[in-house]
NULOLO-832839 format. One record per residue: residue in three letters; x negated, y negated, z negated of N, C-alpha, C, O in turn. Coordinates in steps of 0.001 Angstrom, whole numbers, padded with zeros to 6 digits, always signed. Each point is the difference from the previous one (the first is absolute). Layout:
residues N
AlaXYZXYZXYZXYZ ...
end
This chain:
residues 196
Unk+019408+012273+022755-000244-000650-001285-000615+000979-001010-000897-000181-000824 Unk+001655+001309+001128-000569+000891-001378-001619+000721+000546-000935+000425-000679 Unk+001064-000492+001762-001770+000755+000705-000657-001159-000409-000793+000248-000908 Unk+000843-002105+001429-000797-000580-000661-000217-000083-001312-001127-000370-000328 Unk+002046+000658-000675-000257-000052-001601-000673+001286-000371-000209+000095-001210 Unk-000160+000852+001894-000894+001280-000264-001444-000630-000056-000893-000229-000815 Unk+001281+000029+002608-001389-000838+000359-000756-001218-000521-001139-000457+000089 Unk+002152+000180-000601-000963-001663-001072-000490+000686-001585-000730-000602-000788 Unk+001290+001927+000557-000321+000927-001037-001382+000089-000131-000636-000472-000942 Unk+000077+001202+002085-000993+000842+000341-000900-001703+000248-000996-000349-000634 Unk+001418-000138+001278-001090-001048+000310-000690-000678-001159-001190-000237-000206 Unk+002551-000066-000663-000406-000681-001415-001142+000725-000746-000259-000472-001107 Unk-000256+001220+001394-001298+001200-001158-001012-000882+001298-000722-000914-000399 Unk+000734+001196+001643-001074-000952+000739-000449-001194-000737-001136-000264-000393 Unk+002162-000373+000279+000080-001606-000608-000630+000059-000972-000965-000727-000237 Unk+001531+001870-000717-000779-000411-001438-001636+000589-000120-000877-000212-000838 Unk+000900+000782+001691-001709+000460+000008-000932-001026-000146-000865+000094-000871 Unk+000946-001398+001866-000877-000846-000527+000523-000975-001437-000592-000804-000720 Unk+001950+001327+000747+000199-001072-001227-000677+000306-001446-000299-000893-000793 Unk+000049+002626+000502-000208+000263-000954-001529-000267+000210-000496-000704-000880 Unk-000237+001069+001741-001524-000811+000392-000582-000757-000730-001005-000019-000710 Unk+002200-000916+001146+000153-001643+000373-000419+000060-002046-001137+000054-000470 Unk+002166-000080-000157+000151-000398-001436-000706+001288-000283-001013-000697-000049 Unk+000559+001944-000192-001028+000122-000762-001544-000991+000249-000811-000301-000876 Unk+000756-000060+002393-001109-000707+000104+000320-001327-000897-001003-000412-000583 Unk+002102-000285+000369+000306-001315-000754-000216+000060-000961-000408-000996-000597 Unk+000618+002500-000183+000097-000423-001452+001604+000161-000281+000161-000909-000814 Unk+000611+001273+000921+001799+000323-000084-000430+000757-000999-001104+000543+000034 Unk+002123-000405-001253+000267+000913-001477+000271+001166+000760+000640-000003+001051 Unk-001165+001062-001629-000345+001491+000389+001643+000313+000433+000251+000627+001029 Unk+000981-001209-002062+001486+000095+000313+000542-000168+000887+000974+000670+000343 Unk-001591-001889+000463+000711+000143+001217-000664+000418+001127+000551+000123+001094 Unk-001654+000089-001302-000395+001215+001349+000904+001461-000283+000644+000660+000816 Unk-000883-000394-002490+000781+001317+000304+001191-000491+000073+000555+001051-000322 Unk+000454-001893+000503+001212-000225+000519-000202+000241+001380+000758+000851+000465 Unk-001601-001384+000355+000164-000048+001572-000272+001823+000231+000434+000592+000988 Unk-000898-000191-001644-000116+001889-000056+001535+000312+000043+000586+000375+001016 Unk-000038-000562-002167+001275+000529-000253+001230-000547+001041+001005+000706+000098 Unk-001103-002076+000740+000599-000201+000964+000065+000607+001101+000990+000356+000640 Unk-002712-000180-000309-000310+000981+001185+000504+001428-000213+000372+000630+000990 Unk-000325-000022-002303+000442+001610-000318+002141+000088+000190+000796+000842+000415 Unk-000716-002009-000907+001382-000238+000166+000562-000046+001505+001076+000493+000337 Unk-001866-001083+000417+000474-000532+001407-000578+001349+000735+000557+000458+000998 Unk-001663+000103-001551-000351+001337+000830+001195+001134+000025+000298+000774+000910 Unk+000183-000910-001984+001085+001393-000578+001349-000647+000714+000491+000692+000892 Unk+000105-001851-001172+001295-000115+000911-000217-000683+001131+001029-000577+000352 Unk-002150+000362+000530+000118+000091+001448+000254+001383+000684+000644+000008+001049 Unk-001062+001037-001523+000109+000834+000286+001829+000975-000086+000444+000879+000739 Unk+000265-001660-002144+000632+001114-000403+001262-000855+000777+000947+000645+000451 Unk-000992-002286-000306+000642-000484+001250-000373+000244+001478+000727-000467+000877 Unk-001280+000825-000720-000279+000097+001275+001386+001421+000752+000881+000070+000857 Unk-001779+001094-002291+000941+000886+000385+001695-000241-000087+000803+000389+000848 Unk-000448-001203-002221+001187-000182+000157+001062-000789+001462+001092+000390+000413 Unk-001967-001624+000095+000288-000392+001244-000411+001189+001212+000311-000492+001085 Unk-000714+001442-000955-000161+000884+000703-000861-000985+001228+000429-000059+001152 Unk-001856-000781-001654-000523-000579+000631-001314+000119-000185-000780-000950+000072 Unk+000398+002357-000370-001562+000344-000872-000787+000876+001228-000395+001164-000056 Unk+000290-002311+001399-000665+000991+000992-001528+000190-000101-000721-000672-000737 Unk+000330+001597+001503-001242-000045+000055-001466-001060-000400-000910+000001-000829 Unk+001372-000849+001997-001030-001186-000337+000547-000745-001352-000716-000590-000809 Unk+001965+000724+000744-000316-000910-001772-000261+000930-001404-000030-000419-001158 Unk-000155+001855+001649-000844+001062-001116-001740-000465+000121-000822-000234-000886 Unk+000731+000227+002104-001272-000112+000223-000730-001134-000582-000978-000053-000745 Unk+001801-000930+001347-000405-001669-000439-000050+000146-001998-000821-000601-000693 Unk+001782+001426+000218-000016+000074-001265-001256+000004-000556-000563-000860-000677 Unk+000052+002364+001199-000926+000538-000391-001329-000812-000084-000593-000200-001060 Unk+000110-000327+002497-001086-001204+000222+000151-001302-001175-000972-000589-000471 Unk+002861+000206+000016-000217-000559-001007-000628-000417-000846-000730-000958-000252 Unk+001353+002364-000447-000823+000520-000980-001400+000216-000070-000632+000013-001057 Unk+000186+000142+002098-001722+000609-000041-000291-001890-000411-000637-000361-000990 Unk+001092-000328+001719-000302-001323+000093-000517-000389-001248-001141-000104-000451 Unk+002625-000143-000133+000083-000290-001398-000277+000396-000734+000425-000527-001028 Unk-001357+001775+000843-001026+000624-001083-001234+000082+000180-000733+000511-000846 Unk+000191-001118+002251-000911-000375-000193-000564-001825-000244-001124-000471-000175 Unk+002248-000059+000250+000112-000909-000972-000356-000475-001389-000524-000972-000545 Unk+001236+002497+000145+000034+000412-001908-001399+000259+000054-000689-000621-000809 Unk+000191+001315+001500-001718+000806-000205-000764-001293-000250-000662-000102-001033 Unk+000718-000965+001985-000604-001289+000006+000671-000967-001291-000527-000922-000621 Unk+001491+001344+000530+000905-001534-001359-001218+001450-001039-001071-000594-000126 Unk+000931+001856-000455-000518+000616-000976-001585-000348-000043-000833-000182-000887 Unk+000848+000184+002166-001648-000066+000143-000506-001458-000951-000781-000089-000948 Unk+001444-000757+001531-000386-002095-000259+000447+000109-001666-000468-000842-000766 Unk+001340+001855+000264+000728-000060-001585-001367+000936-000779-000788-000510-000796 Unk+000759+001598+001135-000003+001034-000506-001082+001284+000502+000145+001219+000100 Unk-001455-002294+000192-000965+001090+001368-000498+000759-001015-000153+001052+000621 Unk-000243-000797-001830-000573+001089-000775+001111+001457+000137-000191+001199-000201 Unk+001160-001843+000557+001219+001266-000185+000061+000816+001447+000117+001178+000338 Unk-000234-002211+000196-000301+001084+001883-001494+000655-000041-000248+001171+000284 Unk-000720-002181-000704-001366+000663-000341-000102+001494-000493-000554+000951+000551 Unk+001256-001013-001764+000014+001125-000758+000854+001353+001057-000471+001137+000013 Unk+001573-001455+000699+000351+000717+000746-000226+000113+001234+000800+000575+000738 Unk-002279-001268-000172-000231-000133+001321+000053+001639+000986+000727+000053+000992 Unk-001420+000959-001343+000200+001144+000623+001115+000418+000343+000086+000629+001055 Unk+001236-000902-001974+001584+000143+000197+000155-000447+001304+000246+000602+001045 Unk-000508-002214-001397+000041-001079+000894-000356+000328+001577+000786+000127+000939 Unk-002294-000027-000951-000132+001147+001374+000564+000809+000347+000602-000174+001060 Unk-000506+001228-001611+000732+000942+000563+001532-000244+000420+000474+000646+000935 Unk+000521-001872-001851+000799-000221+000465+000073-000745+001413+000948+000188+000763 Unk-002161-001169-000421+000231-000362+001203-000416+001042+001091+000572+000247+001062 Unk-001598+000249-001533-000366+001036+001264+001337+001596+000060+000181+000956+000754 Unk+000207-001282-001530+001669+001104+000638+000756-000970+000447+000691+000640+000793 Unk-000312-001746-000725+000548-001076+000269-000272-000134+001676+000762+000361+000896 Unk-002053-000975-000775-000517+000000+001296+000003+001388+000810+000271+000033+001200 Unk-000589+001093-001939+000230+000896+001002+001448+000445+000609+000195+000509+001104 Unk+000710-000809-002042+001401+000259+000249+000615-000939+001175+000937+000213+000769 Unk-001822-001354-000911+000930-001014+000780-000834+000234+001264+000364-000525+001052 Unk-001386+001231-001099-000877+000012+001535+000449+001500+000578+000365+000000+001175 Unk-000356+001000-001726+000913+000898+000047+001151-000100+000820+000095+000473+001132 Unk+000991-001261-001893+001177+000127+000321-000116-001486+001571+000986-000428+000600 Unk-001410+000302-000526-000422-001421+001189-000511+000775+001236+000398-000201+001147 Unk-001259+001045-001490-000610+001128+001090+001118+001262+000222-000228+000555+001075 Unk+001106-000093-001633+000843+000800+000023+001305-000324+000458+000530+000742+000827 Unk+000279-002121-001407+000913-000445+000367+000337-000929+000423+001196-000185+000224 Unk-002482-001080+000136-000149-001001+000686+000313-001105-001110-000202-001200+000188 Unk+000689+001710-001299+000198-001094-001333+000486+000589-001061+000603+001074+000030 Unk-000887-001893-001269-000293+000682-001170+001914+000650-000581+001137-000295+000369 Unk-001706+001247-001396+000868+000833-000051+000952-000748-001306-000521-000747-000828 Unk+001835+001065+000828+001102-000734-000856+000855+001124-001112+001198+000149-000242 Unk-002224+000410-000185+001170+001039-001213+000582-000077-000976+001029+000600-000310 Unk-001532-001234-000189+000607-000334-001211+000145+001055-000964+000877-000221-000834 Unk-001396+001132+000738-000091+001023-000539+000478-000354-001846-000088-001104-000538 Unk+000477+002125+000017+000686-000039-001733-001737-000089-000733+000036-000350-001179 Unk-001478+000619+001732-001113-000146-000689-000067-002029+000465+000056-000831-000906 Unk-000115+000622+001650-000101-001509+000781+000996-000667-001128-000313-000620-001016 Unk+001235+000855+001380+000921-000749-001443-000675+000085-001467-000548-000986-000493 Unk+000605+001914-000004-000687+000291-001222-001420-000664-000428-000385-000243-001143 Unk-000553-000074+002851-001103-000696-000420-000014-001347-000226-000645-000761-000722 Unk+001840+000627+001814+000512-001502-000261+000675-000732-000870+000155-001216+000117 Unk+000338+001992-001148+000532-000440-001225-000846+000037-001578+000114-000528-001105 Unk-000957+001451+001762-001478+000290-000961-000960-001370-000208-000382-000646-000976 Unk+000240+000577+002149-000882-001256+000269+000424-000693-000352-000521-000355-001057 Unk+001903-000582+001542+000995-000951-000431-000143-000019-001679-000298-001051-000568 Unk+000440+001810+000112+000313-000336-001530-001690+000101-000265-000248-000755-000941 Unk-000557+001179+001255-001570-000013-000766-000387-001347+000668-000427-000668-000941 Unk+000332-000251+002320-000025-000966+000223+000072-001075-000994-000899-000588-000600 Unk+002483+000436+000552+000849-000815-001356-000525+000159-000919-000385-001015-000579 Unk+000124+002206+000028-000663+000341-001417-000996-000683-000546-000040-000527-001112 Unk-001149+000579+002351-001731-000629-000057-000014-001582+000230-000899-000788-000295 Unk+002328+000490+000998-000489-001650+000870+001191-001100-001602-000213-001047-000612 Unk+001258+001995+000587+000645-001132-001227-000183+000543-001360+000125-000709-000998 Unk-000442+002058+000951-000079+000146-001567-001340+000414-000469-000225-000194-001195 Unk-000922+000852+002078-001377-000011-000499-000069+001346-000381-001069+000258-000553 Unk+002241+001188+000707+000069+000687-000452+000592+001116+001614+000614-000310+001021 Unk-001078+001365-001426+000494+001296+001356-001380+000560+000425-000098+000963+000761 Unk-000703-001454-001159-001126-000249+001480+000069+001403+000503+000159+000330+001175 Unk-000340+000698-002529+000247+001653+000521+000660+000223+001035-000309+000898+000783 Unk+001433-001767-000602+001063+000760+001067-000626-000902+001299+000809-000132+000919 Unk-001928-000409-000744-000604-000516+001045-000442+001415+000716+000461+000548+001002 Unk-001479-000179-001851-000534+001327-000231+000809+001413+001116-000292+000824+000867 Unk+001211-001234-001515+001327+001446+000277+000853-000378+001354+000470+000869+000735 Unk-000287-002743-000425+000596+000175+001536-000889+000169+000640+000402+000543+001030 Unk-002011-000758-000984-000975+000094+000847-000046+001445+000275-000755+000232+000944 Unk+001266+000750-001410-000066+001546+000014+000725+000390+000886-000086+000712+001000 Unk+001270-001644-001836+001483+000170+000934-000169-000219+001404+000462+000787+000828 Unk-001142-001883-000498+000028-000622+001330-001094+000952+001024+000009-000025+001231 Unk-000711+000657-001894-001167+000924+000648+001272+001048+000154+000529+000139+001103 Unk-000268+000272-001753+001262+001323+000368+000910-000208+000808+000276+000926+000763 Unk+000394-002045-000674+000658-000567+000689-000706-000405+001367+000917+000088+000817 Unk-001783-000389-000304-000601+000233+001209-000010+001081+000360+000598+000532+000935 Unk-001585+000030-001980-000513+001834+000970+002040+000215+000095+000339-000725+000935 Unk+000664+001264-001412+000959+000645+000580+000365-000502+000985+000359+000716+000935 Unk-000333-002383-000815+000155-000739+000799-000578+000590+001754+000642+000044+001049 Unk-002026+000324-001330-000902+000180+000862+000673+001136+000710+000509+000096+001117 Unk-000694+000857-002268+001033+001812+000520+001226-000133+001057+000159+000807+000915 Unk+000678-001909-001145+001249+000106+000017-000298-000408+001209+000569+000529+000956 Unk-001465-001490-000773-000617-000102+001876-000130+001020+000890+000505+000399+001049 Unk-001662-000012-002110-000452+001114+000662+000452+001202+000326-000650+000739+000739 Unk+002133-000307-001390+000907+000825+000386+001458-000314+000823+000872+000793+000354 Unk-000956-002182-000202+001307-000631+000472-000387+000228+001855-000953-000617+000475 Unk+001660+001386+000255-000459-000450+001513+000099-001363+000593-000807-000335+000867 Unk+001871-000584-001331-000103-001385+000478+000419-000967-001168-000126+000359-001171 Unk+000509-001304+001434+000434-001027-001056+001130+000314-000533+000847+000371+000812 Unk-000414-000400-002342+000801-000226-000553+000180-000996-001216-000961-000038-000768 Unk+001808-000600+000535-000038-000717-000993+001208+000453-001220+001074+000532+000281 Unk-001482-000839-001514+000296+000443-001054+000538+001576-000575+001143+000355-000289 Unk-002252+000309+000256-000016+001386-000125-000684-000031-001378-001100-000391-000393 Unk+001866+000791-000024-000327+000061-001762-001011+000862-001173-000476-000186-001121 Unk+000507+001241+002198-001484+000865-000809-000710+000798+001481+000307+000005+001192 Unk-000993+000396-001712-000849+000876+000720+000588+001683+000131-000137+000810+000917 Unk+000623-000730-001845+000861+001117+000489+001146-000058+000972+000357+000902+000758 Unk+000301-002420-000932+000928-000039+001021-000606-000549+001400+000743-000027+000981 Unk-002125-000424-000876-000579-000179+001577-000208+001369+000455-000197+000055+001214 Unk+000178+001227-001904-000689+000949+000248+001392+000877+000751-000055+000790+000942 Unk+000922-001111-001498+001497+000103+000287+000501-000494+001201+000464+000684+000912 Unk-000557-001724-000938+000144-000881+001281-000697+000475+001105+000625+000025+001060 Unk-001802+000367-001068-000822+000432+000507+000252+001119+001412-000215-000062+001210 Unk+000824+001130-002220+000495+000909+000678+001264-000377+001064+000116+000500+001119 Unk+000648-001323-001616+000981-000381+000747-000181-001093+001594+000900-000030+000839 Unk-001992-000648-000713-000721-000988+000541-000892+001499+001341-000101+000209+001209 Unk-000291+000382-002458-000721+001037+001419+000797+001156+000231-000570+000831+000708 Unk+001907-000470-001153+000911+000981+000535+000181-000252+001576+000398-001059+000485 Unk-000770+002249+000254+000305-000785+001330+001463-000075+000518+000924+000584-000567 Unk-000790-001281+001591+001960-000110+000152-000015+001291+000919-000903+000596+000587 Unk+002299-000401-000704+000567+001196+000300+000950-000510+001171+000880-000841-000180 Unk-001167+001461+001428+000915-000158+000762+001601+000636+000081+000314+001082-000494 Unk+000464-001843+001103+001374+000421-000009+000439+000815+000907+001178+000358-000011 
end
């Protein structure tokens, strides 16, 4: 019971991807798209912090998290675009560069570990709460756009360490929190065993 209520967590940001689509393409008050933001930021933060409490936060449902999420913000890119295309315009180079660290990370980590990588890293959080509130900001109040600006930075940084943490990890791990601690891990993963 409690693994499926994780799992209907993580699924629900799937769901709402086309919903927020859906009603910026309708015409929905800027309020309740950024409501369906703040549901998805809500359900992102305690699927996770239940998961751990049921001691039911395995692998594939870090992972599945993560794809979530990618889901459901590129959702937002499309609900900003149909609201608000002078504002991605203006930040289109961000924009690139955020997908092309994006794509390389996930082709990267696909060629390296046979599927994409799940960290969750303390920068990944931080971009995700960045965004979350500059989202809300631009879609119900007409105001943030700067901090559009500043998660698109975030999210470029947040790849490239992303990328590192691949590229120094010998195999898969999921939720390793900085790059100093993959680098850590690291050593321990290629310590060789010691016979008895």
């Amino acid at each position: 019971m409690q693994a499926t209520t994780t799992w209907t967590m993580v699924s629900l940001r799937v769901v709402l991807c086309p919903v927020i689509v859906w009603g910026a393409h309708a015409g929905w008050d800027g309020r309740w798209l950024g409501l369906i933001v703040l549901v998805a930021l809500i359900d992102d933060i305690f699927d996770g912090v239940l998961a751990r409490r049921w001691a039911c936060d395995t692998p594939a449902l870090r992972l599945s998290d993560t794809l979530a999420d990618t889901v459901f913000y590129l959702g937002v890119v499309i609900a900003l675009w149909m609201r608000e295309p002078q504002l991605l315009r203006g930040n289109w180079q961000l924009l690139v560069a955020l997908f092309a660290t994006e794509a390389m990370r996930y082709g990267f980590d696909f060629w390296k570990f046979g599927k994409g990588a799940s960290y969750h890293t303390y920068l990944a959080k931080c971009w995700g709460l960045v965004m979350a509130v500059a989202v809300i900001g631009v879609l119900s109040f007409g105001g943030l756009q700067w901090l559009i600006t500043v998660s698109l930075v975030l999210g470029i940084a947040c790849n490239t360490e992303g990328l590192a943490m691949s590229v120094v990890l010998p195999r898969w791990k999921n939720d390793v929190k900085t790059l100093g601690a993959a680098w850590r891990l690291r050593k321990t993963m290629t310590k060789p065993a010691t016979g008895v």
